[in-house]
N, C-alpha and C positions, 0 to 999 in steps of 0.2 A: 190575314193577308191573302190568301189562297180562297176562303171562304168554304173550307174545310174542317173537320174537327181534326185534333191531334191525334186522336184516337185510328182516325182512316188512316192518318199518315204511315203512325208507326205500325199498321198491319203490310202496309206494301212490301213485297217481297225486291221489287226494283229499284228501291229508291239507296240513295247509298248519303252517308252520315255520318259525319265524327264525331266523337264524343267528347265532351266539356266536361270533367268533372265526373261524378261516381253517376249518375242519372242521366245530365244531360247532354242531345245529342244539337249538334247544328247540323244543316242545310248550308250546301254551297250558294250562293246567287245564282248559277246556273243550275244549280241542281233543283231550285226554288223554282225557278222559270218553265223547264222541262215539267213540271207535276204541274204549273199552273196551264200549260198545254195539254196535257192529260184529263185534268179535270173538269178547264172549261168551266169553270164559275165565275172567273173574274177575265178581264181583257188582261192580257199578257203583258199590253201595253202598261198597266194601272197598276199589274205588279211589280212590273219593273220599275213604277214610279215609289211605289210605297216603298220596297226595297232601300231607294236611294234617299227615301225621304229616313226612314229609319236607320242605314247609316249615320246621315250626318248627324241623328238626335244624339245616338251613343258612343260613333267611335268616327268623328270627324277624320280622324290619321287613316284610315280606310276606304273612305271616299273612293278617292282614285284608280284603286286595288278592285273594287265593286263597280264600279262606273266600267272598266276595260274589263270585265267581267260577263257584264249584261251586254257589251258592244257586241263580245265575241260570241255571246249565245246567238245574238241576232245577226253576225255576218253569218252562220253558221247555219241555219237554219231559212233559206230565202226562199223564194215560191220557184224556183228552180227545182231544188232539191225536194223540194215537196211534190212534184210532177215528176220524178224522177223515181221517187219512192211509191207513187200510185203506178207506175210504169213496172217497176219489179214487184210490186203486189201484184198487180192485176195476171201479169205474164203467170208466177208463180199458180194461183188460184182460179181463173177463169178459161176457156178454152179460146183457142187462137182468135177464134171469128168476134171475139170480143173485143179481144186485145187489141185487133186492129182498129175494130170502132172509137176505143179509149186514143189510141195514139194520133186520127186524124183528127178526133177533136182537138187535143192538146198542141195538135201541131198547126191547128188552125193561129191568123193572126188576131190579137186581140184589134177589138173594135174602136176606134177614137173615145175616150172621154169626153162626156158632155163640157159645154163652157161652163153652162147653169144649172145648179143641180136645185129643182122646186121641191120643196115639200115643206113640214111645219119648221124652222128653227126658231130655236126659243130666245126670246129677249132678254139684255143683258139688265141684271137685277140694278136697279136704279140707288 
């Protein structure tokens, strides 16, 4: 799902897990989402999808439990608080003359979205 082997997982010192049984450990939904943010192998979005797609296969009664799950990762995590967090990084690690370059960018307004966005899209398989 991740596009990870098991083996990376369980070496992470960050990752947190409860245990199923004498062996096995599960991953929350969010805690699933945060490492697929980490790792960047797969779209966040795709995991979130396979997520819900693998509830419904095993434990349909969960669905909903998982679904307000992945909402709350991703009200949680918006491109606010990601500017927000390059903003306390930067402050922390970079010297001031920096920090101000960082902060008029980001306080800059974004630009209008095109209407038309050209390039290759691929056609729907017939």
């Amino acid at each position: 799902m991740l596009g990870v082997s098991a083996s990376t997982l369980s070496r992470r010192a960050d990752r947190t897990a409860e245990r199923r049984g004498e062996r096995d450990r599960v991953l929350s939904p969010a805690e699933v989402l945060r490492l697929a943010s980490v790792f960047r192998r797969r779209s966040v979005n795709d995991v979130a999808q396979a997520l819900l797609d693998h509830v419904s296969a095993t434990a349909p009664d969960e669905v909903t439990r998982v679904e307000e799950e992945i909402e709350g990762f991703f009200e949680a995590h918006t491109v606010a608080d990601q500017r927000d967090e390059l903003r306390r990084l930067a402050r922390r690690m970079l010297p001031p003359s920096m920090c101000e370059q960082i902060d008029s960018v980001l306080d800059q307004e974004a630009g209008e979205l095109p209407d038309i966005i050209q390039g290759y899209a691929p056609l729907p398989e017939a």
